[in-house]
N, CA, C and O atoms as CSV, one atom per row, in Angstrom:
chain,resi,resn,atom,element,x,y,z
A,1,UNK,N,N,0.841,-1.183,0.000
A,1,UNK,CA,C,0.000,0.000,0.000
A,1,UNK,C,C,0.883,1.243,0.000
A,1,UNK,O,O,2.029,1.062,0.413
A,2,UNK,N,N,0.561,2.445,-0.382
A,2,UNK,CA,C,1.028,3.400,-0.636
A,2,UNK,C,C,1.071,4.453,0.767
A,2,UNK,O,O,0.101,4.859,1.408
A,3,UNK,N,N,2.455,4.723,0.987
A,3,UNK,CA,C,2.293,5.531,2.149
A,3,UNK,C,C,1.598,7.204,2.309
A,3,UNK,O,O,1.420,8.016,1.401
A,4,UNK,N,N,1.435,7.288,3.116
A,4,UNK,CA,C,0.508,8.695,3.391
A,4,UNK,C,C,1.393,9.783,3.398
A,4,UNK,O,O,0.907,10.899,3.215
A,5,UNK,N,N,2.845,9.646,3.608
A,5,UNK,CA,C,3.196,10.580,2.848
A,5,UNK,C,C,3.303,10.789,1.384
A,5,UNK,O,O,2.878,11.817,0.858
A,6,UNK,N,N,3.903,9.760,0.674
A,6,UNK,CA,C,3.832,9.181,-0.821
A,6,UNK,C,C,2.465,10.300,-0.858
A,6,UNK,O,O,2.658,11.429,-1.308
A,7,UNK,N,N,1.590,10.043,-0.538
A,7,UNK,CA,C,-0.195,10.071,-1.356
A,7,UNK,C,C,-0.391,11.848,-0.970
A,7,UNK,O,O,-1.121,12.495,-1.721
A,8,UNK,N,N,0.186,12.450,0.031
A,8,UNK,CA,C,0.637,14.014,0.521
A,8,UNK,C,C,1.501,14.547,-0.577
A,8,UNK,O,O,1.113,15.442,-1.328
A,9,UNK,N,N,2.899,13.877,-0.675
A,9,UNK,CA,C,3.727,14.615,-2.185
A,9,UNK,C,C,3.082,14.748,-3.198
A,9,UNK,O,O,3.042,15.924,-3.561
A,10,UNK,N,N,2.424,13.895,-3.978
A,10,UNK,CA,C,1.629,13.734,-4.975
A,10,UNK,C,C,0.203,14.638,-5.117
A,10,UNK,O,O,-0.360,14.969,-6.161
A,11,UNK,N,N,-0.167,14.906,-3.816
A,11,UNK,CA,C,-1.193,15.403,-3.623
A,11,UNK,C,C,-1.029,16.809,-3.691
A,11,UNK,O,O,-1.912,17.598,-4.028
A,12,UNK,N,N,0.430,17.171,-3.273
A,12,UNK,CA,C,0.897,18.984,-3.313
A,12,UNK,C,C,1.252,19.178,-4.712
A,12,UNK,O,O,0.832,20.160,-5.324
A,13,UNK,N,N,2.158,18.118,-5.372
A,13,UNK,CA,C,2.678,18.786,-6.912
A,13,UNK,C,C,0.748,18.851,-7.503
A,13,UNK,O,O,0.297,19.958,-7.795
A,14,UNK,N,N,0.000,17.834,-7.584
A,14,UNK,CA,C,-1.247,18.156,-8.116
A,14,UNK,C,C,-1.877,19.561,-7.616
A,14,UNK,O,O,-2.175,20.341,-8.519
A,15,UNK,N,N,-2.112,19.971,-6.300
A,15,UNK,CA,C,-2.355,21.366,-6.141
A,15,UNK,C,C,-1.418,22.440,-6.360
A,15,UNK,O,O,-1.749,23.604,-6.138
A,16,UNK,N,N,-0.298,22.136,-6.770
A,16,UNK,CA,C,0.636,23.284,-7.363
A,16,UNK,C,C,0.595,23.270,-8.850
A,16,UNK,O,O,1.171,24.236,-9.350
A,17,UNK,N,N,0.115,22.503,-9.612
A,17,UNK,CA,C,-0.248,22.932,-10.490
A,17,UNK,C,C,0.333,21.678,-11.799
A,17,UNK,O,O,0.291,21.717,-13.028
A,18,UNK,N,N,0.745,20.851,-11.021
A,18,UNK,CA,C,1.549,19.244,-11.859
A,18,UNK,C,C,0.620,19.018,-12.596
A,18,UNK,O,O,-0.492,19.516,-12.423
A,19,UNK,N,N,0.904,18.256,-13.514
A,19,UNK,CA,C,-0.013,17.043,-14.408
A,19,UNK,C,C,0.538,15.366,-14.015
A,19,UNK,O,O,1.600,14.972,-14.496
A,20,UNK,N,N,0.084,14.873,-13.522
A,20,UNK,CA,C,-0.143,13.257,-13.271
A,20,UNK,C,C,0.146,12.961,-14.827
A,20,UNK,O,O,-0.378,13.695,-15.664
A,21,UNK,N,N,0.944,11.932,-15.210
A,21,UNK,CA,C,0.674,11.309,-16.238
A,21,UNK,C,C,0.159,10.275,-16.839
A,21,UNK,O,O,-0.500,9.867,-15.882
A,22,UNK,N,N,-0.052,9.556,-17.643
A,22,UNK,CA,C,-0.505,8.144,-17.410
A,22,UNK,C,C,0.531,7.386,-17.910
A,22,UNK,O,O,0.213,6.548,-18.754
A,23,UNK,N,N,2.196,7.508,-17.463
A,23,UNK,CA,C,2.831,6.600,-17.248
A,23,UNK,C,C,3.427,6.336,-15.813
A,23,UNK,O,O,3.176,7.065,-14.853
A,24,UNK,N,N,4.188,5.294,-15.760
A,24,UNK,CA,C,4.522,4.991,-14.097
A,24,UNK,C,C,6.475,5.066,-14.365
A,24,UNK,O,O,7.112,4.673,-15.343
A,25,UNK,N,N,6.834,5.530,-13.453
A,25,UNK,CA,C,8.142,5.349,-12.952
A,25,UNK,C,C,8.807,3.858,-13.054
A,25,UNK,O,O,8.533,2.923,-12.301
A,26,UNK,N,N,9.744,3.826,-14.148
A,26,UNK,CA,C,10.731,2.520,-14.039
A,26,UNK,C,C,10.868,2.040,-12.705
A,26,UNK,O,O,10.525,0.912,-12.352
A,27,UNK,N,N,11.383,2.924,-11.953
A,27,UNK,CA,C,11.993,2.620,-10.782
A,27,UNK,C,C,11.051,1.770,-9.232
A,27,UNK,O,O,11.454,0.888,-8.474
A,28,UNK,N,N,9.875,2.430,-9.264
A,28,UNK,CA,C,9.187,2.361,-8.031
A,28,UNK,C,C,7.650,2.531,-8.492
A,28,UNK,O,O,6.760,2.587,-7.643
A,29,UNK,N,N,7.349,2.617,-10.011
A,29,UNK,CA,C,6.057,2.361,-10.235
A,29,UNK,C,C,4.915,3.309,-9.930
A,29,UNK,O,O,3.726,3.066,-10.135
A,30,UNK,N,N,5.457,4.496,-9.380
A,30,UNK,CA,C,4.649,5.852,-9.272
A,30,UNK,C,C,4.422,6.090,-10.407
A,30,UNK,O,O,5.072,5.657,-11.359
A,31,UNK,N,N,3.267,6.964,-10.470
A,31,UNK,CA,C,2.922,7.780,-11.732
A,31,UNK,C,C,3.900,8.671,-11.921
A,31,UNK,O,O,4.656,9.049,-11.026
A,32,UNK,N,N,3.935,9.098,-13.249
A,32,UNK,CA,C,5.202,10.629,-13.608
A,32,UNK,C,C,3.953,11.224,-13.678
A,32,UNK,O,O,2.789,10.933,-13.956
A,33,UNK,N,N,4.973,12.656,-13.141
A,33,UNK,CA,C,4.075,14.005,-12.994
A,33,UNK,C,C,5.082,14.981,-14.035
A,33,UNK,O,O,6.306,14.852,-14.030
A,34,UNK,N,N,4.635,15.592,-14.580
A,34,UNK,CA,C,5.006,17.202,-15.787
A,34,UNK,C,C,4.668,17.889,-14.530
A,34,UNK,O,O,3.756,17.595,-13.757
A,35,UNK,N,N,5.594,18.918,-14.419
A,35,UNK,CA,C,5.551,20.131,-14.076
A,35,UNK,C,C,6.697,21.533,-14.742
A,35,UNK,O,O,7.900,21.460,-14.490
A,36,UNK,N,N,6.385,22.196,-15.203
A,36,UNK,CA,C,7.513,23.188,-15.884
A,36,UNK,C,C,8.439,22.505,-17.006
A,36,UNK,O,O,9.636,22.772,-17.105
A,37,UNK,N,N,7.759,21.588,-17.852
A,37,UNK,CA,C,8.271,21.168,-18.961
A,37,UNK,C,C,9.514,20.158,-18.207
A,37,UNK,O,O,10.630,20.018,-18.708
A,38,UNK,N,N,9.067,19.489,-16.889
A,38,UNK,CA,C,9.798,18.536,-16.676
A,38,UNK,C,C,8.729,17.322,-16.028
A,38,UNK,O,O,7.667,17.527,-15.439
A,39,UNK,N,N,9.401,15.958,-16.351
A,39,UNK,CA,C,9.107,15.236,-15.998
A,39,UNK,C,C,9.352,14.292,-15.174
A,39,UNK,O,O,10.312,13.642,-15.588
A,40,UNK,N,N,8.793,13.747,-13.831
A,40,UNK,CA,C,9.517,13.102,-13.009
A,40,UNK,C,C,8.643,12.367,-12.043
A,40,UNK,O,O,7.423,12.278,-11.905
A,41,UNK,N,N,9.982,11.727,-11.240
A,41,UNK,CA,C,8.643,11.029,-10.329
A,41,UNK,C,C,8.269,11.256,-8.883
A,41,UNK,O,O,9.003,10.811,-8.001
A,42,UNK,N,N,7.573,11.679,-8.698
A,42,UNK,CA,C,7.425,12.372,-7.110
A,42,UNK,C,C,8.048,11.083,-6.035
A,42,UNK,O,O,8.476,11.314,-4.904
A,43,UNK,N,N,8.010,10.237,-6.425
A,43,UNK,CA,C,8.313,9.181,-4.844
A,43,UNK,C,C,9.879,8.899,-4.756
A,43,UNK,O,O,10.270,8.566,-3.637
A,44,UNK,N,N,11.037,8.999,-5.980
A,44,UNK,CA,C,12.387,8.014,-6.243
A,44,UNK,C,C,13.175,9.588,-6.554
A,44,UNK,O,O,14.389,9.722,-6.404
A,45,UNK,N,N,11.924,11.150,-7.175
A,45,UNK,CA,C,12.740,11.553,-7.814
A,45,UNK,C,C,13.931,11.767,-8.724
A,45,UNK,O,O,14.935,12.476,-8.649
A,46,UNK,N,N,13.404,10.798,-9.716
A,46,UNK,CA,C,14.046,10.727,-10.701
A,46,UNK,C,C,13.116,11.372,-11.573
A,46,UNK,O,O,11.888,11.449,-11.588
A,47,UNK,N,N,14.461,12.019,-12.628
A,47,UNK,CA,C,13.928,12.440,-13.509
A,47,UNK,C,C,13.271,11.638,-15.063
A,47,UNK,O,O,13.770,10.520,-15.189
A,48,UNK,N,N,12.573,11.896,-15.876
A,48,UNK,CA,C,12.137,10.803,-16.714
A,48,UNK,C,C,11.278,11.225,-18.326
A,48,UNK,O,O,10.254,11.724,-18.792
A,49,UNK,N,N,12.292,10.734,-18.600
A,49,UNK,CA,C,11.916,11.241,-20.418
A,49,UNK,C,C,11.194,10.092,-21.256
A,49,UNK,O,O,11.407,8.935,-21.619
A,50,UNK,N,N,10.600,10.693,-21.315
A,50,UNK,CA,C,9.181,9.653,-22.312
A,50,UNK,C,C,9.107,10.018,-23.508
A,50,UNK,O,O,8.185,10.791,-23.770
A,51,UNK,N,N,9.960,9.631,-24.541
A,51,UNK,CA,C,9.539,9.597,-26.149
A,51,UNK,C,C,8.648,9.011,-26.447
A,51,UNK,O,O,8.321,7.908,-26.010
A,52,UNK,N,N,8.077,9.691,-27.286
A,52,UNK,CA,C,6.187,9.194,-27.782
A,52,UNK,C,C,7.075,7.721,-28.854
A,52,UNK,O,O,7.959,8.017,-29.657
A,53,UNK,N,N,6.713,6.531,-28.686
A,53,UNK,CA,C,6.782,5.346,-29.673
A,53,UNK,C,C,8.216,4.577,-28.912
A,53,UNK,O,O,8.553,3.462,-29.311
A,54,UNK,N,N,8.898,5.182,-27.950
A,54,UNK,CA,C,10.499,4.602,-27.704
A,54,UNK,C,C,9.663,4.107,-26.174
A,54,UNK,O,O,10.536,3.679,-25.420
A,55,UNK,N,N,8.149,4.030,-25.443
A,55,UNK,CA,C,7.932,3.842,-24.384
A,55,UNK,C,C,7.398,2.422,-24.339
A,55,UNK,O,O,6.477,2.120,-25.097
A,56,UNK,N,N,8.122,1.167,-23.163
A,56,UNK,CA,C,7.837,0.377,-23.706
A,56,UNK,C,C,6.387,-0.480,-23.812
A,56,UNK,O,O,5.316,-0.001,-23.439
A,57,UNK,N,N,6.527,-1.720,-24.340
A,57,UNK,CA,C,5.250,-1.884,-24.792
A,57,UNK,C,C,4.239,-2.234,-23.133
A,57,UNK,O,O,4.442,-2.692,-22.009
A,58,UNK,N,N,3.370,-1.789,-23.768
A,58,UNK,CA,C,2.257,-2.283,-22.785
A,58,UNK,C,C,1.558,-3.283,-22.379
A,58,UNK,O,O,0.882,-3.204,-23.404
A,59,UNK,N,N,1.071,-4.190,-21.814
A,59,UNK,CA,C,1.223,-5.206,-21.612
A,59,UNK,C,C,-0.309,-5.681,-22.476
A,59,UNK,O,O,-1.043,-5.185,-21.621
A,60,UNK,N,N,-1.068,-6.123,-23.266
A,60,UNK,CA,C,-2.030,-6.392,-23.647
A,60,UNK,C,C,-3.183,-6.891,-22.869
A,60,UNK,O,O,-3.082,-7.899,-22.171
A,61,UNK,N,N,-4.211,-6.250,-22.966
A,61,UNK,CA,C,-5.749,-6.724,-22.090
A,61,UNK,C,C,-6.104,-7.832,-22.877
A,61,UNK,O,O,-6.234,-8.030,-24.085
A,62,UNK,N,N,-6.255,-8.659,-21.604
A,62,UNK,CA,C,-6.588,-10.145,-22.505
A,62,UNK,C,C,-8.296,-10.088,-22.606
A,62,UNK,O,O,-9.162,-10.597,-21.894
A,63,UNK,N,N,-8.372,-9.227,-23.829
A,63,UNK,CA,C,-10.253,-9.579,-23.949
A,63,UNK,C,C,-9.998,-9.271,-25.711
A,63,UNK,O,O,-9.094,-8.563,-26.153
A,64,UNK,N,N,-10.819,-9.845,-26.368
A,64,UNK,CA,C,-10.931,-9.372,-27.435
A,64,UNK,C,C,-11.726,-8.364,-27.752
A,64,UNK,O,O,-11.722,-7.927,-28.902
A,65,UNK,N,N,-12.233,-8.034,-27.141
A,65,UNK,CA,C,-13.372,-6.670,-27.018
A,65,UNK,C,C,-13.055,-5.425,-27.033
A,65,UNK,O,O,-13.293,-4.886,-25.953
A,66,UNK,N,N,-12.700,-4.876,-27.665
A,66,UNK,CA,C,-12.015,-3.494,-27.935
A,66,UNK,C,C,-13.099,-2.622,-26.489
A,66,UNK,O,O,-12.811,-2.018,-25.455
A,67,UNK,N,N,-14.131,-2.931,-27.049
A,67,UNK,CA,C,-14.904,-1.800,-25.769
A,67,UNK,C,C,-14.701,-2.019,-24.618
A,67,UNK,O,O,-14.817,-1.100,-23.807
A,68,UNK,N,N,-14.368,-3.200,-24.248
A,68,UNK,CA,C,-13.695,-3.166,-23.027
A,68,UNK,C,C,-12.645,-2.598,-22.191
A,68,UNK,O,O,-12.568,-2.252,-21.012
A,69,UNK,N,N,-11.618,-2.623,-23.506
A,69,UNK,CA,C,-10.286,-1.581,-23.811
A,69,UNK,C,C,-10.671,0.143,-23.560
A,69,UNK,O,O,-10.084,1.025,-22.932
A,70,UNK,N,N,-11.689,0.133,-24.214
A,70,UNK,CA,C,-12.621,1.756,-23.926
A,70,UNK,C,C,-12.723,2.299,-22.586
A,70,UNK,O,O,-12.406,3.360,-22.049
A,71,UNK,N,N,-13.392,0.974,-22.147
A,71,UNK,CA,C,-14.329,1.329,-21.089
A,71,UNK,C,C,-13.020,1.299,-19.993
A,71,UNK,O,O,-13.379,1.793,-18.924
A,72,UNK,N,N,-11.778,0.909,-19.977
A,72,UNK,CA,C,-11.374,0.080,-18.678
A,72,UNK,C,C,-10.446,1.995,-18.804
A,72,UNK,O,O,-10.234,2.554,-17.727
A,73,UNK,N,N,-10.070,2.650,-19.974
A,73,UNK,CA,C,-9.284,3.556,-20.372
A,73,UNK,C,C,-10.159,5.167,-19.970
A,73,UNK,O,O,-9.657,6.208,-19.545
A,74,UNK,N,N,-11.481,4.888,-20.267
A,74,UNK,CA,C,-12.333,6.080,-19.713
A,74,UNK,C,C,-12.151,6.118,-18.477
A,74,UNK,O,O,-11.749,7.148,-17.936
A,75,UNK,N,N,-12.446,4.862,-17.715
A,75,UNK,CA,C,-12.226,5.044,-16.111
A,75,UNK,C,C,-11.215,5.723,-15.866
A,75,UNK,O,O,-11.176,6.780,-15.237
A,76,UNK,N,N,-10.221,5.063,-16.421
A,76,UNK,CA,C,-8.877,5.289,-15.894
A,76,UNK,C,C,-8.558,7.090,-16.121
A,76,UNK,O,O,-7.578,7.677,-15.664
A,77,UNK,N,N,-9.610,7.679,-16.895
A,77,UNK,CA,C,-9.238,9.365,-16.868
A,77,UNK,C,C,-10.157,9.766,-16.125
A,77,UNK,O,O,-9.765,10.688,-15.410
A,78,UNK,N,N,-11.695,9.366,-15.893
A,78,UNK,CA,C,-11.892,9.955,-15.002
A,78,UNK,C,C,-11.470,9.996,-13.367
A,78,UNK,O,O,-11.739,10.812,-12.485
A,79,UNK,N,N,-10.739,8.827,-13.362
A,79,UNK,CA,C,-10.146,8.857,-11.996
A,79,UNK,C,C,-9.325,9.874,-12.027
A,79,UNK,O,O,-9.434,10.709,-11.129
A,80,UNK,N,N,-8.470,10.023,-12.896
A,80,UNK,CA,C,-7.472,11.156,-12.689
A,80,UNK,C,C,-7.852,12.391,-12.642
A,80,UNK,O,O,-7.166,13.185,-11.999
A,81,UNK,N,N,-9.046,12.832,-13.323
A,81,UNK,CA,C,-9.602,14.234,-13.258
A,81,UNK,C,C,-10.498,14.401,-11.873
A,81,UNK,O,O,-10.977,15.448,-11.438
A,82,UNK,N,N,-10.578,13.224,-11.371
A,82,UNK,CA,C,-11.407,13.189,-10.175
A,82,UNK,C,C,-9.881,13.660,-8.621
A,82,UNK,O,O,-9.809,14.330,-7.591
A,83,UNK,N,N,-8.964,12.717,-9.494
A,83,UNK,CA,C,-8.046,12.875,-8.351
A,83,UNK,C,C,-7.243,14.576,-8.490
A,83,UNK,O,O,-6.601,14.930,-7.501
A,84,UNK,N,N,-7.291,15.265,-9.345
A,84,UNK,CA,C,-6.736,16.964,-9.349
A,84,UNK,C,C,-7.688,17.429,-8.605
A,84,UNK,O,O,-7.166,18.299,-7.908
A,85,UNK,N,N,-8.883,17.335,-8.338
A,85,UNK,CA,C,-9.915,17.857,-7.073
A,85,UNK,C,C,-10.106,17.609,-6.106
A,85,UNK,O,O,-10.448,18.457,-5.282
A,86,UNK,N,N,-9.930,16.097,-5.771
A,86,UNK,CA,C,-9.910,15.325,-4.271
A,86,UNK,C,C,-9.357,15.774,-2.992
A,86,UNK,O,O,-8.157,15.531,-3.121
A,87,UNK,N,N,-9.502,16.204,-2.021
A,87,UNK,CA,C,-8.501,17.030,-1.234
A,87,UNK,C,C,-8.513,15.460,0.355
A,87,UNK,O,O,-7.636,15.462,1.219
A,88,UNK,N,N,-9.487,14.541,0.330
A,88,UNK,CA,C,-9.479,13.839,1.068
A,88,UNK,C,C,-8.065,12.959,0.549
A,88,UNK,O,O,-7.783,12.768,-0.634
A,89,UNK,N,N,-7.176,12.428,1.851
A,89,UNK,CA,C,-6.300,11.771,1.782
A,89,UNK,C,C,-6.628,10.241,1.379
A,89,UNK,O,O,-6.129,9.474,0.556
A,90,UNK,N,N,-7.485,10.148,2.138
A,90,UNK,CA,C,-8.048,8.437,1.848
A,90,UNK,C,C,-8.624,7.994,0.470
A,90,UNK,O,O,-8.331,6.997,-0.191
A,91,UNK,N,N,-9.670,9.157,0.160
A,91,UNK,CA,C,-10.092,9.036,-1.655
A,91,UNK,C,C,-9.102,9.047,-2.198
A,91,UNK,O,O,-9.037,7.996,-2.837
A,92,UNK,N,N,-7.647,10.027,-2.443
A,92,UNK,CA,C,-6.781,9.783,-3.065
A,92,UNK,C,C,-6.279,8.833,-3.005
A,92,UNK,O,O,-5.974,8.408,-4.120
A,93,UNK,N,N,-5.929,8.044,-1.984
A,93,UNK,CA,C,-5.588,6.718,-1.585
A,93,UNK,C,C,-5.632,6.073,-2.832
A,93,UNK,O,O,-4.820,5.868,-3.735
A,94,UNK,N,N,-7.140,5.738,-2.567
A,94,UNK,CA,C,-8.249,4.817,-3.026
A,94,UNK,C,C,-8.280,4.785,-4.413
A,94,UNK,O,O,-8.297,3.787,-5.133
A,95,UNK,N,N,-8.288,6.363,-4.841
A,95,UNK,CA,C,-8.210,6.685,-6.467
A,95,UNK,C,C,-6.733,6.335,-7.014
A,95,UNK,O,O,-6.551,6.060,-8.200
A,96,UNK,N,N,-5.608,6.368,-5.986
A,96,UNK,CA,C,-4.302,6.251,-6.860
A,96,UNK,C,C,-4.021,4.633,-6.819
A,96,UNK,O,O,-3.226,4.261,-7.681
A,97,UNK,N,N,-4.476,3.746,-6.070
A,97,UNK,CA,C,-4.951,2.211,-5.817
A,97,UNK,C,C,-5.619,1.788,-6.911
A,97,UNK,O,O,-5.377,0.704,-7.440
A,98,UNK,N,N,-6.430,2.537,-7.293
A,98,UNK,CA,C,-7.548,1.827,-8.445
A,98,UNK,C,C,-6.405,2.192,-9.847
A,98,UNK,O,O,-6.051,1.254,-10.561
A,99,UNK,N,N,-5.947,3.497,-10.102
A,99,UNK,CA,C,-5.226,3.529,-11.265
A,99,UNK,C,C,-3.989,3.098,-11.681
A,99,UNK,O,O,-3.477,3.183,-12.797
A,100,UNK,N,N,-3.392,2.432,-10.241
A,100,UNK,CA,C,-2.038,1.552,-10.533
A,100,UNK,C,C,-2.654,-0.054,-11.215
A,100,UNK,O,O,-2.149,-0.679,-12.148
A,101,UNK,N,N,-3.945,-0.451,-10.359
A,101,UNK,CA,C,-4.425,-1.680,-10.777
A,101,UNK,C,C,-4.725,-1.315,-12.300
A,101,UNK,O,O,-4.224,-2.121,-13.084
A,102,UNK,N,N,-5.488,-0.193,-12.925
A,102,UNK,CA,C,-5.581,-0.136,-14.431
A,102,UNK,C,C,-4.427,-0.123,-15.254
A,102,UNK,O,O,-4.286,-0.503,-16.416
A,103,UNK,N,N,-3.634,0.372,-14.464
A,103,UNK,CA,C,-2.539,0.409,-15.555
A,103,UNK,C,C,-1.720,-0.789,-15.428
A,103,UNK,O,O,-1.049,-0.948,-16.448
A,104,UNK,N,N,-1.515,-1.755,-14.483
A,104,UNK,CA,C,-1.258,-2.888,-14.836
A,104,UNK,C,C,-1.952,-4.073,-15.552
A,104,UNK,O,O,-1.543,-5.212,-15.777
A,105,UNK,N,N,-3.353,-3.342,-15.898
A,105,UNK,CA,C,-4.026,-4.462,-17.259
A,105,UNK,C,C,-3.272,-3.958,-18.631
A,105,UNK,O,O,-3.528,-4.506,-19.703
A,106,UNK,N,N,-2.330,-2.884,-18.532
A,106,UNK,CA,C,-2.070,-2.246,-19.776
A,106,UNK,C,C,-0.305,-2.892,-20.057
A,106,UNK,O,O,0.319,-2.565,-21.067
């Protein structure tokens, strides 16, 4: 589980004005956050460059159902637009819990 400070750092670069990304940190599996045309990871602080096509592959959803693929990918943004407003520690929790599990169907 993700510590409560972890879910506090993450929670200040988002009210300072970060973008969450929807990739995760090599290192420790945090989300990367953009802030000031940089990219990085709030928990290992490392820094982290993501070329569009050089990122590696994703792991394939085993359904043949493309809408499923839809549906599992909509969630996965509205959680994040849900989590730039959230100011409860525990919903964030909860919301950054649910979008590590989505992104490991990916």
């Amino acid at each position: 589980m993700v510590e409560d400070s972890s879910i506090k750092k993450m929670a200040e670069y988002l009210l300072s004005g970060a973008t969450m990304l929807a990739y995760h940190c090599p290192n420790c599996s945090f989300p990367i956050f953009r802030q000031n045309n940089k990219t990085f990871c709030p928990e290992c602080g490392e820094v982290v460059i993501v070329k569009e096509g050089e990122e590696k592959k994703k792991k394939t959803v085993e359904s043949n159902d493309s809408a499923y693929s839809e549906v599992i990918i909509s969630k996965r943004g509205e959680l994040i637009e849900r989590l730039k407003t959230e100011k409860d520690i525990r919903i964030i929790n909860e919301i950054l819990d649910a979008i590590r599990k989505i992104n490991e169907l990916f």
